[in-house]
N, C-alpha and C positions, 0 to 999 in steps of 0.2 A: 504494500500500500504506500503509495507517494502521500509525505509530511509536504508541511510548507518550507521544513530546511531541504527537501530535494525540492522544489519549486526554485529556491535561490541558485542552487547549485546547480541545475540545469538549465537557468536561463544565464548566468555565468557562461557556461562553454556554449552554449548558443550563439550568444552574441559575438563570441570569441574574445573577452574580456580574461577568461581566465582558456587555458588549453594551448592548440595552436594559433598563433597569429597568423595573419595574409601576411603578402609578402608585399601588395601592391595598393594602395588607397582605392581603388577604382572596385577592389574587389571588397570592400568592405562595403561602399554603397550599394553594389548591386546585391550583395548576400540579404544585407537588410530591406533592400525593396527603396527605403527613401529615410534618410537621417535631417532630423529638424534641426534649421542652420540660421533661425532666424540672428539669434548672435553666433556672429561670422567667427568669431573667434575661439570661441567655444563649441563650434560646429567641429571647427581643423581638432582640436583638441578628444575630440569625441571620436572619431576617425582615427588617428595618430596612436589611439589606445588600444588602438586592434590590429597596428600592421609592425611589424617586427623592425626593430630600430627608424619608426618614425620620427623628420622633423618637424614643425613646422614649415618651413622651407618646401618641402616634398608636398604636401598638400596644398601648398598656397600655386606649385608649380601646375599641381592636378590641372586646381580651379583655373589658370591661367589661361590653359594648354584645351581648353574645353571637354580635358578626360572625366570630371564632373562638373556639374551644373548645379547653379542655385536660382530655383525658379519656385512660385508658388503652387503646391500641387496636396491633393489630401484637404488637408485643414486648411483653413485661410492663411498660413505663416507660409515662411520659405523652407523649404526643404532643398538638400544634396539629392541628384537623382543621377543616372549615368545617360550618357547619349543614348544607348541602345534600347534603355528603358521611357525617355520623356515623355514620346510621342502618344504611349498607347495609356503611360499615367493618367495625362491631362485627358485624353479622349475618354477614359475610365470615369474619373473622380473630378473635371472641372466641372459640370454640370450640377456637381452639389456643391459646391463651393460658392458658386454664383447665386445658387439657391439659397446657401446661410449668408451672401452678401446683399440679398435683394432689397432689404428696410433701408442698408446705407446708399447703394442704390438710388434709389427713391427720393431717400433723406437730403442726397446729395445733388439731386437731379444731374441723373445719370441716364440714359434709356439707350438703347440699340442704335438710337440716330448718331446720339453724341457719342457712342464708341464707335459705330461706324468711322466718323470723321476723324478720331484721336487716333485710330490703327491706321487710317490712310496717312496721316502726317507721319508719324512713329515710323513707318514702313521707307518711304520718301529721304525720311532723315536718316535711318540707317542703310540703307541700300549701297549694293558698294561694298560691303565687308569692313564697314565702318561699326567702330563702338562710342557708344558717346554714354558721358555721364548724365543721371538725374537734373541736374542742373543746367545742363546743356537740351536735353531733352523737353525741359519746362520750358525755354526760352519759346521753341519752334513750336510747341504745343499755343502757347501764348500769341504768338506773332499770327497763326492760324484764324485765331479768335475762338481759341477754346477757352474757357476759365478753365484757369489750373492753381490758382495762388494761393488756394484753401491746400492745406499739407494733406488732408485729408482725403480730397477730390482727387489732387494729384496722386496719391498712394493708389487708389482705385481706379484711376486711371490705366494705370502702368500695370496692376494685377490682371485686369482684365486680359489687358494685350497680352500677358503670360498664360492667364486661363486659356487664351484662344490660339493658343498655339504662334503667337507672329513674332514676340519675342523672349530672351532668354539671358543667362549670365554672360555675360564679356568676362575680359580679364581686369582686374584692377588697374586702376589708375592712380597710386598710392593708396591716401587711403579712400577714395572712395570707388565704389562699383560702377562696371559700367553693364550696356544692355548690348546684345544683339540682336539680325535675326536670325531665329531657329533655323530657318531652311539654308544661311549660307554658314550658320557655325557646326551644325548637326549634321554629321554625313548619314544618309539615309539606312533605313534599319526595317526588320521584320516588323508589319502590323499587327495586332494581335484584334483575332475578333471579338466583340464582349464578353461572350459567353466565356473563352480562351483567355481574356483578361482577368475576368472575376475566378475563376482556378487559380490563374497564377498569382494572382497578389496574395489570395488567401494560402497558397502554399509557400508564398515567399515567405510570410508573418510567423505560420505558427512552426515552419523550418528554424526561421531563424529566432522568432522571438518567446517561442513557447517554452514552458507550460505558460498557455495562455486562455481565457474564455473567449468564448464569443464575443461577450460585451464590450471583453479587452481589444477587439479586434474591428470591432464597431466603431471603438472611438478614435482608436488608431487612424484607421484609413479614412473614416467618416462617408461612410458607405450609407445606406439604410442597412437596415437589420435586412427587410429581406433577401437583397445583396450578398450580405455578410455569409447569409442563411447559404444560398445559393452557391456562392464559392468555396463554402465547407463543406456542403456534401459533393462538390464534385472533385474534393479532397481527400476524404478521410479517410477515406479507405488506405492513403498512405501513412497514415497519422495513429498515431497511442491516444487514448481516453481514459482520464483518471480524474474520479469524484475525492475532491478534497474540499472538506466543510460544507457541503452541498452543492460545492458546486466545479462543473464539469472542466477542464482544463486537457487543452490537447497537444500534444507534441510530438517530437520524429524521438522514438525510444534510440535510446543507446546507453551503456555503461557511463556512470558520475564517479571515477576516482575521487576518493576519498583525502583531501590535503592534512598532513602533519603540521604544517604551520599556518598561520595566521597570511589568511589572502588580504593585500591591505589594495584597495585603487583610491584614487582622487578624481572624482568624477566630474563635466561640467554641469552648468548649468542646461537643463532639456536634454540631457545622455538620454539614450531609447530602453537605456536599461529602467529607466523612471518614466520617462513621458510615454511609452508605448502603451503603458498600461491605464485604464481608468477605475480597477480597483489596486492599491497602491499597498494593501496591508501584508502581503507575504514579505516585503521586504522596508517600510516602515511604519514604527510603532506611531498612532496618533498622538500618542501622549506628549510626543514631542514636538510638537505642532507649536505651542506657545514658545519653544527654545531657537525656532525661525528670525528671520528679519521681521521687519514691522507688517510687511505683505503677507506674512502668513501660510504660502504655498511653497510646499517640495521643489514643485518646480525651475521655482527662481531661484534656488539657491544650487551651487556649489553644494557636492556631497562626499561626505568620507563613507566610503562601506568598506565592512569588513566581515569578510566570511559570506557575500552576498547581502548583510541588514545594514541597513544606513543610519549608522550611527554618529552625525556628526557633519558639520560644518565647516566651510574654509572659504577665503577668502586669498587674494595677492595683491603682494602691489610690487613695484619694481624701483630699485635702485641703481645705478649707475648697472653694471654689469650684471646683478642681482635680480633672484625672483624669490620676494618673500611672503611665506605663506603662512597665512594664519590659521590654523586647524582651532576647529571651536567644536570639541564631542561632547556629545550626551551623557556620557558615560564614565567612567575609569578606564583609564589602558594600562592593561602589564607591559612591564618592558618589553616583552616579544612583539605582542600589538604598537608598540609604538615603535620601535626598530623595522616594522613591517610598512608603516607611516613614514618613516624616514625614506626608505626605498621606493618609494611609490611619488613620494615628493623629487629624488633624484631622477627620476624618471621620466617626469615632467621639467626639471631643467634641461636634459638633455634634449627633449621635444623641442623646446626652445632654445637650447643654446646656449644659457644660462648656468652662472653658478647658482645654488640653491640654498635659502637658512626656511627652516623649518620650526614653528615657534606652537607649540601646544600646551 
């Protein structure tokens, strides 16, 4: 009978958090299906944790190189997706996104005319294998006689045209992003038909992110349920089923080695190891809910786990050559646990480049 410590312990080697690492960034998005990137930096970080002597540097090349993409796709945020996967993403899951965008929409006076005319400007201005930044992008928007000057409108703007397929991540431009369009940065790839989409995403999820439910999977992709429904049974037959506290939880079975020491990571803010799921209790306790920032939500915070349970909070800041981290736990750590912190913390300088102090 699967506990909720094999629940931790096998979405650990799932994700490839704990086990073997990838060897390549590219292969960690496509494993996962789509990793939330809306903080860009904490996205590379998220990534980086999976692929075997990851930089910074190395993922930032990915994103550059158009070997992954940061486009809005799923939920209303941006997510990493790979070239070979974008196209049948957005054809999948834009059409609910647009549906949980419809009130701002409206709110914003937004309607199919005035996206019509913002995708013809946006198209015009990148054409060419041109990338331009948001702020470059506003101009031409503007000069058009679109209203765009509400940050707002402008943000919805620019989602749409990613829901719709016309545009997507450029390379940076220091620090900021810039856009493309899909069809000159995306080299062409297998379409997938719906039916063939809704199997795949649910077997890419509960492969990679399981032991997981349905509901977890619902919120995940932001499917309907019926969807959800639909992509699992044209799944499961490859998949394990295990009732844990009532409820059903499915995964690709395999042996969970058992660790002698203390597994320690330093997670970002939005890892898939947290945000994938919408029930959150296998792996942390409420209780500590008030030991949060002032927002209150998992989420946003930086996490220390250990042994799979998240125990624990962190924070950095950086000095001259330096990345100093603040470790804030819930708990007590024995020396082991915390030597186990120390190395998890060197880890992350090396990601970066960085020397490391470690302050708990």
């Amino acid at each position: 009978m699967m506990t909720t410590v094999d629940i931790t312990h096998r979405r650990l080697l799932n994700q490839h958090l704990a086990g073997t690492p990838f060897a390549e960034p590219t292969e960690v998005v496509q494993w996962l299906g789509a990793v939330q990137a809306q903080d860009y930096a904490a996205a590379k970080w998220a990534v980086g944790q999976r692929v075997q002597g990851a930089t910074d540097a190395m993922i930032e090349q990915a994103c550059s190189e158009g070997a992954i993409l940061r486009t809005h796709v799923m939920r209303p945020t941006w997510h990493f997706v790979t070239p070979t996967d974008i196209r049948w993403l957005l054809a999948l899951t834009a059409p609910r996104v647009n549906a949980f965008n419809g009130s701002w929409y409206r709110k914003l006076e937004l309607d199919d005319a005035v996206f019509r005319q913002s995708n013809s400007v946006l198209m015009k201005a990148l054409q060419g294998a041109k990338q331009l930044t948001r702020p470059e992008l506003l101009v031409g928007l503007q000069q058009a006689g679109i209203a765009a000057a509400d940050p707002l409108r402008f943000t919805h703007i620019m989602m749409r045209a990613e829901l719709d397929g016309l545009v997507c991540s450029g390379a940076w431009r220091g620090k900021q992003p810039t856009y493309a369009l899909l069809e000159e940065r995306v080299p062409p790839a297998p379409m997938l038909q719906r039916e063939e989409a809704l199997a795949e995403l649910a077997r890419r999820y509960f492969t990679s992110h399981g032991p997981a439910t349905l509901q977890d999977y619902s919120w995940w992709s932001g499917l309907t349920v019926a969807d959800t429904k639909a992509g699992l049974e044209m799944v499961k037959s490859q998949l394990s089923q295990e009732l844990v506290d009532g409820k059903h939880y499915w995964f690709v079975a395999a042996p969970v080695p058992t660790e002698k020491t203390p597994e320690a990571y330093l997670l970002p803010n939005y890892d898939e190891y947290i945000v994938a799921y919408t029930d959150r209790s296998a792996v942390f306790d409420a209780a500590h809910t008030p030991k949060l920032d002032a927002r209150g939500n998992i989420l946003f915070n930086n996490i220390m786990v250990l042994d799979g349970r998240i125990i624990g909070t962190w924070q950095r800041t950086f000095k001259h050559n330096m990345v100093i981290i603040n470790a804030n736990p819930f708990v007590s750590l024995s020396a082991a646990e915390q030597q186990a912190f120390a190395s998890a913390a060197e880890r992350y300088g090396r990601f970066l480049g960085l020397m490391t102090m470690l302050q708990i």
